[in-house]
C-alpha positions in Angstrom: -8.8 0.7 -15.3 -11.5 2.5 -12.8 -12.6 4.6 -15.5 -15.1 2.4 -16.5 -16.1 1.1 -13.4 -19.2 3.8 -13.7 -19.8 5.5 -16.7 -19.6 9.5 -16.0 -18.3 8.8 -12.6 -14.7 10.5 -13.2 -13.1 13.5 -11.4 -10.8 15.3 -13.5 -10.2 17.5 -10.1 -10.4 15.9 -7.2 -10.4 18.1 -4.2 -9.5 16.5 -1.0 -11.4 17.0 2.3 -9.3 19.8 4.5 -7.1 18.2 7.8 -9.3 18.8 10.5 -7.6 19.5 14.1 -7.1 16.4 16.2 -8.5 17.0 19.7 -6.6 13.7 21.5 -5.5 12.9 24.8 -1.8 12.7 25.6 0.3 10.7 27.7 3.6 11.9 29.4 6.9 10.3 28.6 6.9 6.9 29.2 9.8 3.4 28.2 9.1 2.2 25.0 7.8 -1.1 26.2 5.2 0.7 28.1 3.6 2.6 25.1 3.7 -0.5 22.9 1.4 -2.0 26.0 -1.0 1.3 26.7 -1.8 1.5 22.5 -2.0 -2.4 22.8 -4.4 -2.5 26.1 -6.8 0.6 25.0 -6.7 -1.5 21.0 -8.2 -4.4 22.9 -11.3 -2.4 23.8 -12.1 -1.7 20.5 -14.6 -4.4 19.5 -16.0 -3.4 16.6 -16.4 -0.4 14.4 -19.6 1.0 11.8 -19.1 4.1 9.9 -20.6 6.5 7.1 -18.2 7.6 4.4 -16.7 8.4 0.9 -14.1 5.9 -0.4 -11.8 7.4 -3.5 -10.2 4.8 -5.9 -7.5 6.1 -7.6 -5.5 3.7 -10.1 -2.2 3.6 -11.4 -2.6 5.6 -14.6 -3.8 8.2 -12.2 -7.8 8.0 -13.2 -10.3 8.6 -10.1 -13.9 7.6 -8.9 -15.4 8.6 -5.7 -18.2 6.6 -3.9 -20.2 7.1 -0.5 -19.7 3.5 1.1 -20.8 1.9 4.3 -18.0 0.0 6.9 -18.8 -2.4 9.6 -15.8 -4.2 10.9 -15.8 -6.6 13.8 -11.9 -6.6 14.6 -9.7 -8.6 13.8 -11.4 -10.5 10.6 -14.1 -9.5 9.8 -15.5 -6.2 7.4 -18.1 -5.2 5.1 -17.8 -2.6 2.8 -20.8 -1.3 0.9 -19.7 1.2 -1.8 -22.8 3.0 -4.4 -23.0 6.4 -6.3 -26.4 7.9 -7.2 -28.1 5.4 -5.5 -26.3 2.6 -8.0 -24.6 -0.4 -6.1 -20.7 -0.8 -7.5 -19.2 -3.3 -5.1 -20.4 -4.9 -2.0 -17.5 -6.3 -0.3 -17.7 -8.8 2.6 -14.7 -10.4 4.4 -13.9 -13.3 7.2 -10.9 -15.2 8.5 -12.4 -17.4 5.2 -11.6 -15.3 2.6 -13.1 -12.5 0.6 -16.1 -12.8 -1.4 -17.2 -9.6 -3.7 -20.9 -8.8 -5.5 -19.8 -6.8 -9.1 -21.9 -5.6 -11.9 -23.4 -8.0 -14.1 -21.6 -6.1 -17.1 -18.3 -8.4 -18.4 -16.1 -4.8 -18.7 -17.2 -3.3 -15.4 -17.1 -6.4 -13.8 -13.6 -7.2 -14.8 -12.9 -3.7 -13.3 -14.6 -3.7 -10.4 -13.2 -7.2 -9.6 -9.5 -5.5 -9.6 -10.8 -2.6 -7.3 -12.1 -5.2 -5.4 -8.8 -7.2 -5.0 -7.3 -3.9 -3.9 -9.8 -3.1 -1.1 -9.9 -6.5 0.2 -6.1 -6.2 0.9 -6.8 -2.8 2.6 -9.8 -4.5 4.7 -7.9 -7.3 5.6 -4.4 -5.6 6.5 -6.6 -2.7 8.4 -8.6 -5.1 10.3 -5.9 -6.8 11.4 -3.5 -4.2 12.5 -6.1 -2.8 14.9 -7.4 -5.7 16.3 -4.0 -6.9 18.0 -0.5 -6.1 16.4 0.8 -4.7 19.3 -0.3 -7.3 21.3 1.9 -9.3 19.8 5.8 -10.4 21.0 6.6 -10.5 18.1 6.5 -6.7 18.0 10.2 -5.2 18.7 11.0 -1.5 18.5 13.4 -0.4 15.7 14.1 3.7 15.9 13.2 5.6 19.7 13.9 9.6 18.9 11.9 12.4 20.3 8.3 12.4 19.3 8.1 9.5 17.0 8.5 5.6 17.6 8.7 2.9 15.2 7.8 -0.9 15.7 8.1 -3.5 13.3 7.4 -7.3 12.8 8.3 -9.9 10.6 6.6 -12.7 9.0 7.9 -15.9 8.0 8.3 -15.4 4.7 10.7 -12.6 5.5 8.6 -9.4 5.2 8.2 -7.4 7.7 5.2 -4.5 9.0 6.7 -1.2 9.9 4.8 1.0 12.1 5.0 5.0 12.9 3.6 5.9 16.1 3.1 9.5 17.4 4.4 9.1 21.1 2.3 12.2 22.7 -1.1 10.8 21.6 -0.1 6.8 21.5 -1.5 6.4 17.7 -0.3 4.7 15.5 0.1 6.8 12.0 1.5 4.7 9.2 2.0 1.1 8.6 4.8 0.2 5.8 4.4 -3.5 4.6 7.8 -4.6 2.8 9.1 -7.7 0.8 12.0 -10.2 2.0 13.8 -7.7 -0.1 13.5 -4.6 1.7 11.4 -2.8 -0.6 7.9 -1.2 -0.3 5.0 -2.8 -1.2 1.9 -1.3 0.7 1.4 1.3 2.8 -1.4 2.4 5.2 -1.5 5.5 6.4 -4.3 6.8 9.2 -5.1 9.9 10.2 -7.5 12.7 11.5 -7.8 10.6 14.8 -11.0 11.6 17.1 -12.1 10.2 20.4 -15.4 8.1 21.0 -15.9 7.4 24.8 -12.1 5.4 25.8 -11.4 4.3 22.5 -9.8 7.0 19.4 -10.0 5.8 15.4 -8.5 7.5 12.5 -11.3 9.4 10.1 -9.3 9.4 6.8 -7.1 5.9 5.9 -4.9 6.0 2.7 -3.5 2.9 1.2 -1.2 2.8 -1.7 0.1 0.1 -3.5 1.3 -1.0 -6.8 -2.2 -1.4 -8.1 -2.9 2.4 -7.1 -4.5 4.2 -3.9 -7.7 4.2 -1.6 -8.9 6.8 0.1 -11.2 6.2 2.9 -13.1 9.6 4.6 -15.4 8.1 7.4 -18.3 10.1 9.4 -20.8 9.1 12.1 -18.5 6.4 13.3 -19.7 4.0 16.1 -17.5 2.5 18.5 -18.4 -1.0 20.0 -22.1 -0.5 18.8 -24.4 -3.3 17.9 -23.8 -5.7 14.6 -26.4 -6.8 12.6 -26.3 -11.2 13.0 -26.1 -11.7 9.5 -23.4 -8.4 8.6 -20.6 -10.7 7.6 -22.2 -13.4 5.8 -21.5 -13.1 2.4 -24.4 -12.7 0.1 -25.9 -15.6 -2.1 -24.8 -13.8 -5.4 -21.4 -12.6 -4.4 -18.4 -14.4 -5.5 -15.3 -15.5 -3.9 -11.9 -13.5 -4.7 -8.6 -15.3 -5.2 
């Protein structure tokens, strides 16, 4: 339960940040095949990202905590996320195409609890990452629905899941991944939005994921596009610990 990740660190009533107006460029009608290649040709330009922001962890019995966090992410595999409140550390999280490694409270509860929020982020940071660091540069990628303003893409796996992606076709961004099972069924989504321009390049300011383990809410601020990384950024701590 994130209750008792920080003691006193509960919202009862949460009060999300208002949509902000998107000011984005837009691209005239073009084949399908041709937009998958602009959003995958302007993606590969985007080398790595560092950003300010406030990440809200919301589990399944509906109980909420809000933290300011730090991102760096050097697409496609590698993150770390940083999250505090009051100046108190709660997770550091650092990932690579190795695995996930995690530094939680000494405490046995809120370590136990902050290991499961952990879990859940690490899937967001990995799944994020990876999208925008070349899905649609893949072949693999085919187009499944082509109506008026929206296009969707998908790709399968070989275990027989497939990634289902919503792309807005006037701006070329992609606006909601939907991860589902050999069965058909829903089992994470990610959904970005509140997209701004920095130089060539656009990112998302607010990214939702929501799974069966509950929701993250990500609001980002003084984001940095293909600025400078820190050598040692992704090397995971001495004291942190790897996740399953």
């Amino acid at each position: 339960m994130i209750g008792g990740l920080v003691c006193g660190f509960i919202l009862v009533g949460l009060i999300g940040c208002a949509p902000s107006k998107e000011h984005l460029p837009t691209y005239p009608r073009m084949s399908d095949a041709e937009s998958i290649h602009t959003i995958a040709t302007r993606s590969e330009k985007i080398k790595s990202v560092t950003s300010e922001g406030l990440i809200t962890l919301r589990d399944s019995e509906g109980q909420t905590v809000r933290l300011d966090c730090v991102i760096v992410m050097r697409l496609p595999d590698e993150l770390r996320l940083r999250a505090w409140k009051f100046g108190q550390a709660v997770f550091d999280l650092t990932l690579t195409n190795q695995g996930a490694w995690l530094i939680a409270p000494e405490d046995p509860e809120q370590r136990a609890q902050v290991q499961t929020a952990g879990v859940s982020a690490a899937k967001l940071a990995r799944t994020w990452s990876v999208l925008a660091g070349g899905f649609f540069a893949d072949p693999k990628v085919k187009v499944v629905k082509s109506s008026g303003s929206e296009l969707v893409v998908s790709k399968a796996d070989e275990s027989g899941a497939n990634i289902f992606c919503e792309i807005d076709r006037r701006t070329l961004t992609p606006r909601k991944y939907r991860m589902t099972d050999d069965k058909g069924a829903t089992r994470f989504t990610l959904t970005l939005s509140r997209y701004a321009q920095f130089g060539d390049a656009v990112w998302p300011q607010r990214v939702v994921a929501i799974s069966d383990r509950g929701e993250i809410d990500i609001d980002l601020k003084s984001i940095e596009i293909n600025g400078e990384i820190p050598e040692l950024a992704f090397k995971p701590p001495r004291r942190a610990e790897k996740l399953p």
